[in-house]
N, C-alpha and C positions, 0 to 999 in steps of 0.2 A: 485454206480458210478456217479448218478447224483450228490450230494455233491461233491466226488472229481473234477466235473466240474466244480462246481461254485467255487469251490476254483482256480481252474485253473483261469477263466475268472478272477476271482480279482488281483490275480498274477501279468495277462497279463493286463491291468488296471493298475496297480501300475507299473508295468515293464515300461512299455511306459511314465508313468505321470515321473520317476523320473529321464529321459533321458534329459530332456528338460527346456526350458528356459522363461519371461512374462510383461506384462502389469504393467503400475505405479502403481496399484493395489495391485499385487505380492509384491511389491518392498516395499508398506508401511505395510504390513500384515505377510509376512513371518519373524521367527524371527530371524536374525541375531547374530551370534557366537565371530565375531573377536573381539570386544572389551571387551568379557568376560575373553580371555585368557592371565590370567598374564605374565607365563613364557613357550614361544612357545618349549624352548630344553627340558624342564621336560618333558611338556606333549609330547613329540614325544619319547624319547624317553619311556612312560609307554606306549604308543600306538604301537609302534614297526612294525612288519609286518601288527598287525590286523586292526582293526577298534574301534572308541569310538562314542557309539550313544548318542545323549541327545534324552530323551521322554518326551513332552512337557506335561503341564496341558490341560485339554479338554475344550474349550474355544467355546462361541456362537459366531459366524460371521458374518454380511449381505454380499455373495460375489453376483459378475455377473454368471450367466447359460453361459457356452459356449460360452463365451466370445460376448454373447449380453448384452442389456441394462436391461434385465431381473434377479430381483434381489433377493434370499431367504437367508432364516436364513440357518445355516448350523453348526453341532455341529464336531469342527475339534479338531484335536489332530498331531500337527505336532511332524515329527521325523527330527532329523540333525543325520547322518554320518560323522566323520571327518577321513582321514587317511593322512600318512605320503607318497608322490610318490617321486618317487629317480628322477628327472626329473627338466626342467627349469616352472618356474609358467608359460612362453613364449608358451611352450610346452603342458603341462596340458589344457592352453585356447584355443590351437591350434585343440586337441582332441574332448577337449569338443563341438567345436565351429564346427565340421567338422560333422554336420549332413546329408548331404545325403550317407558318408559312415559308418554310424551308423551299418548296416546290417553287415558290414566285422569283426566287433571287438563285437558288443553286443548281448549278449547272448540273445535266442529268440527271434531275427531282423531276419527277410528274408528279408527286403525288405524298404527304405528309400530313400525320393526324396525330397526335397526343391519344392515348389510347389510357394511359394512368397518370395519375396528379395525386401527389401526398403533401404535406410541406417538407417534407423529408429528400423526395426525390420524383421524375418524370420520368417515364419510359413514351416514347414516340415510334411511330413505324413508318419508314421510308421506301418508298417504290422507286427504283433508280435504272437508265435507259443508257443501252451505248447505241446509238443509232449509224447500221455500216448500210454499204450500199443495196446488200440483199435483205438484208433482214434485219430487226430491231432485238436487240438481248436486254431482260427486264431479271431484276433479282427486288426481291424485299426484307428489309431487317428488323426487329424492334431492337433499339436501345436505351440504354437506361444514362441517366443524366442526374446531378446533382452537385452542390457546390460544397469542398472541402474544408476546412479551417483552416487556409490559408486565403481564400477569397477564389480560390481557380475552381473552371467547372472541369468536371473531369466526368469520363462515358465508360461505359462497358454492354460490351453485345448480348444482350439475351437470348437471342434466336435469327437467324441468319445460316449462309450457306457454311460460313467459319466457324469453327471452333473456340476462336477466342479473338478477342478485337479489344483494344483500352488506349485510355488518353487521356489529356488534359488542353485546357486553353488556360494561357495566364495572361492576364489584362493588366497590364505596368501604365498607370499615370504619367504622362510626360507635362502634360500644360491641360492646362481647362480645352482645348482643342485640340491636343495632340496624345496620341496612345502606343506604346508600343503589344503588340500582338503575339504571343508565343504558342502556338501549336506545336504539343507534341503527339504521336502516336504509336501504335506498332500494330497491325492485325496478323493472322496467322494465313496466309493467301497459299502455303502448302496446304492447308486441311481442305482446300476448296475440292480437290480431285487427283486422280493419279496423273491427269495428263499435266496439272499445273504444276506438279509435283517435277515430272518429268521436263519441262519446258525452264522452269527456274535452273535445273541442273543443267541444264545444256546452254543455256545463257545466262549465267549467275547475274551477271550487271541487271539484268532486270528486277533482280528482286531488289535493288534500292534506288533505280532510274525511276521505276514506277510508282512506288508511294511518296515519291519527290514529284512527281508530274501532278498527281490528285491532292496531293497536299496544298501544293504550290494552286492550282484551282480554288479549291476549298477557301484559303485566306487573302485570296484576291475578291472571291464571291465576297466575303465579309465585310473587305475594307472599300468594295463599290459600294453594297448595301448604306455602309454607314457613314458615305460621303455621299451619297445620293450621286454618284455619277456609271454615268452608263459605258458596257464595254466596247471601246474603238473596234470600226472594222472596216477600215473602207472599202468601196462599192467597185472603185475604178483605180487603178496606177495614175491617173494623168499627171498628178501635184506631187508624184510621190520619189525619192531620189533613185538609182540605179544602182547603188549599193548602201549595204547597214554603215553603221560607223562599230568599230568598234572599243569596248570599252576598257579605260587606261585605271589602274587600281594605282597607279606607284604618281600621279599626279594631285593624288587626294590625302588628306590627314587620315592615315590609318594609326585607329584605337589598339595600338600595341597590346596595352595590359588588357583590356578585355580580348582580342583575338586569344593572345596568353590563353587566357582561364578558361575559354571556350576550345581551344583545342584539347586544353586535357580530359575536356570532356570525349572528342570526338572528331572526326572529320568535318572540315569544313568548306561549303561551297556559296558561292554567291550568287542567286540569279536575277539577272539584268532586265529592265524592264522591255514589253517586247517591240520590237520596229518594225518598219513595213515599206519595202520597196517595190520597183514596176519592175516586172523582167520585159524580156524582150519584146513581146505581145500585147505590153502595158497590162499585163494582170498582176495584181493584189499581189503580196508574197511573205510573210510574217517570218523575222528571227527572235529567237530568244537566247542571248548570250550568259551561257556559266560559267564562274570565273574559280577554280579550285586553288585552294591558298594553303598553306602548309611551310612551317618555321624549321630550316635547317640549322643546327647549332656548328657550324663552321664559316671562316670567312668567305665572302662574296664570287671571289676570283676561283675560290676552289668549287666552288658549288657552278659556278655558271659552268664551268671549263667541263666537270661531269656531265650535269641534265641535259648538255645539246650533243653528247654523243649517243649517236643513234645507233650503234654498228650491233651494239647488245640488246635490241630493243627488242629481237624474235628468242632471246631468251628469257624477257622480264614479261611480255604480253604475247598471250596465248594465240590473239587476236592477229599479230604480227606475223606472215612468213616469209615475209624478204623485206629487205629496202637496202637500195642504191642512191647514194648523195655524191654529187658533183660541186666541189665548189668554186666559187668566183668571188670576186674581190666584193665585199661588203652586205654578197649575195649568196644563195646557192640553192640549190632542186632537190629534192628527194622523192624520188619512186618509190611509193607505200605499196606494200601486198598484203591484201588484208583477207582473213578467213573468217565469217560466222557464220553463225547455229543460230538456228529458229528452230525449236522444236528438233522430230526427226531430220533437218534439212539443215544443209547448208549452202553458203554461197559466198564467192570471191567478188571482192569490191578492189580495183586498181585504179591508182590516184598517182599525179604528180604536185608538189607545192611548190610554190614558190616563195623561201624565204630571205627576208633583207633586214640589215640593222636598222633601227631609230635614235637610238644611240648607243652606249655601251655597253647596256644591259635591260636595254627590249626588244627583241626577235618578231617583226610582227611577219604573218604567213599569209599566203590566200592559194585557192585551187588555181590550177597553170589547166590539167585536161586531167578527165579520168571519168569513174562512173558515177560520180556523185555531181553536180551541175556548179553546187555553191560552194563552197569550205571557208570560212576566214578566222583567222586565231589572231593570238599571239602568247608572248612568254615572257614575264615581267620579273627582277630581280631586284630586289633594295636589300642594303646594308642595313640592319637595324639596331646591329653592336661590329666592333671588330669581330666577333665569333658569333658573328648570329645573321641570317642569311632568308628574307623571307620572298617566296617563291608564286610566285600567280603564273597558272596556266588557263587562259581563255577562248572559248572558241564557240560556233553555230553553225546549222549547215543544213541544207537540204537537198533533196536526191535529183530532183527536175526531172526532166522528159531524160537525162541519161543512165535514171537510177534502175538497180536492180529488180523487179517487181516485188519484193518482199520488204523492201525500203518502202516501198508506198502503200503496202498493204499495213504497216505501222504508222507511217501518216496518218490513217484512220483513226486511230485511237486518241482519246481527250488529253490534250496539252502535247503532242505527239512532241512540240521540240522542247520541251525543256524535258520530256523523259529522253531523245536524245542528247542533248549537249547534255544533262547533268548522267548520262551511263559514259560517255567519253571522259567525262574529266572525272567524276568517282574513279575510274579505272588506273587513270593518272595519279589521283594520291593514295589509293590505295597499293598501286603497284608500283610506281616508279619513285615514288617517296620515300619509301622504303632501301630500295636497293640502291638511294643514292647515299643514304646515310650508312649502310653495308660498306658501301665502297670507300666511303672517305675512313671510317672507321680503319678497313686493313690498309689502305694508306699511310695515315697514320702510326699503324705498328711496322711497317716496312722502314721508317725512319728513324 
């Protein structure tokens, strides 16, 4: 339980850091999105209801402490959220801008006050709640807010449990009714303590599963707020189907040149807007599908024939200690052995999949038996040049009545599945993206 509080406390940490707005500081350091985006109607419409995150490179900093004259290195890693709000940009600035009623529309706010007002800049203080089954964890921050010369509001922390916290929002005019939404952030969720310190190293995927989970809250709160609509939650399964659908990226106009421009910024992930089935009991049961996308410069045939060999996969992820694949005609199973770290602990998760073709070059997958109750993916491959190879890996999942107890003690936490599906598929482009382009490379010189 102690772990699942320090994940709480970073949550609420990051919850707070991505509300908010900062300093000329902010303004020269945080990295800005608008002028990457070629063609703003592609990319809205591939982004759709969901969200598109870029994950930036990890990058050394000199910032301010707490917004004194006090200054350290600091090794950050910012994330941008972009989504699509049916709303005027007028409207969107107006929400964002309306901090002392933060507590009425943001998830885990009780409580927000404007505390200073210059025409220069706001500082506001947030009371922010993870509510678990024994006990409620409460943290409060002030920060400071103010709009750049570029028209974006950007934050930085003045006092809180962090160290250092900064951002920006950029508000992109799409139509008198439509807006596109750019949150970017980064907080310092090591300065919180030595145990958080200690828990990020033992499960590195959290430290960008998680401010992908609160982000992804934060700009969904925004773009309810400023459509005036409320968030789905049904009460009963009755109407509701027995499985998600999942979603197909190689069916849609994908914005080539803007993905481009956006990956040189950074990693990129797509998350899907979230569904809701009945299991077997007719209860409720919520997925959130992340789709990680990532541009191989080789042809098609050579890249599919790599990513589906799995044999190497307990040498590319750590997470990995065995699998066995059996295959069959247009089919085939693979026996996953999987080892994590929570904190001091660990624990083994054993899964079977079952994968089958859709056509040439989509692998879609679902769980066969194992400790996880749900699983369903897929793996999508499009030709984008003879030498250019772009790559979707998709997937959601939950633990059910057969999961590990420490799978559902992370349930607990705010947006629990899209910080899992988006820590499964970060791990995929960060790890397996790589070594596929390793390998085609010495391929290549063996010819």
């Amino acid at each position: 339980m102690l772990q699942l509080k320090i994940i709480s406390i970073i949550c609420l940490c990051i919850l707070v850091s991505t509300l908010v707005h900062s300093d000329i500081q902010a303004d020269e350091r945080v990295p800005r999105l608008k002028d990457d985006i070629v063609n703003i109607q592609d990319l809205a419409q591939l982004i759709g209801e969901g969200q598109l995150f870029v994950i930036f490179p990890q990058k050394n900093r000199l910032l301010n402490v707490q917004g004194t004259k006090d200054k350290e290195d600091f090794d950050t890693r910012f994330v941008s959220s972009m989504a699509i709000v049916n709303a005027s940009a007028d409207s969107v600035r107006n929400v964002i801008n309306d901090y002392g009623h933060y507590s009425e529309f943001m998830p885990q706010n009780d409580h927000s006050e404007v505390i200073e007002k210059t025409k220069d800049f706001v500082v506001a203080r947030y009371s922010v709640f993870v509510q678990l089954p024994v006990f409620k964890i409460h943290a409060t921050f002030d920060l400071k807010h103010q709009l750049d010369d570029h028209g974006d509001i950007t934050w930085s922390l003045v006092s809180g449990k962090m160290k250092a916290s900064l951002g920006r929002w950029e508000i992109i005019p799409m139509s008198e009714k439509q807006t596109l939404v750019i949150n970017t952030s980064w907080s310092d969720h090591k300065s919180i303590g030595f145990f958080s310190r200690i828990l990020i190293k033992a499960q590195p995927d959290l430290a960008m599963a998680v401010p992908i989970g609160t982000t992804a809250l934060m700009l969904e709160a925004v773009k309810r707020r400023a459509e005036n609509i409320k968030l789905f939650q049904p009460q009963t399964g009755d109407d509701l189907p027995t499985s998600p659908q999942i979603p197909y990226l190689s069916t849609q106009t994908i914005p080539i040149n803007t993905l481009n421009a956006l990956l040189l910024k950074g990693k990129l992930l797509l998350v899907h807007p979230r569904q809701w089935i009945k299991t077997s009991d007719q209860t409720p049961l919520d997925f959130v599908f992340t789709s990680g996308i990532a541009i191989v410069n080789s042809p098609i045939e050579q890249v599919q024939s790599i990513s589906t060999d799995v044999s190497q996969y307990p040498d590319i992820f750590y997470q990995v200690k065995g699998v066995n694949e059996r295959k069959k005609t247009l089919e085939k199973e693979i026996d996953w052995y999987l080892k994590l770290w929570f904190s001091f602990f660990s624990f083994k998760i054993n899964l079977t999949h079952q994968y089958f073709w859709e056509n040439d070059h989509i692998l879609t997958f679902m769980r066969e038996k194992g400790d996880l109750e749900y699983v369903f993916g897929r793996r999508e491959w499009m030709a984008i040049s003879p030498q250019k190879t772009l790559l979707v890996f998709t997937t959601a999942f939950q633990g059910g009545k057969t999961a590990p107890l420490l799978i559902n003690f992370i349930n607990m936490l705010p947006n629990s599945q899209v910080i899992g599906s988006t820590s499964v598929c970060s791990v995929i482009i960060d790890k397996h993206i790589p070594w596929i382009e390793n390998k085609l490379k010495s391929l290549k010189k063996q010819r």
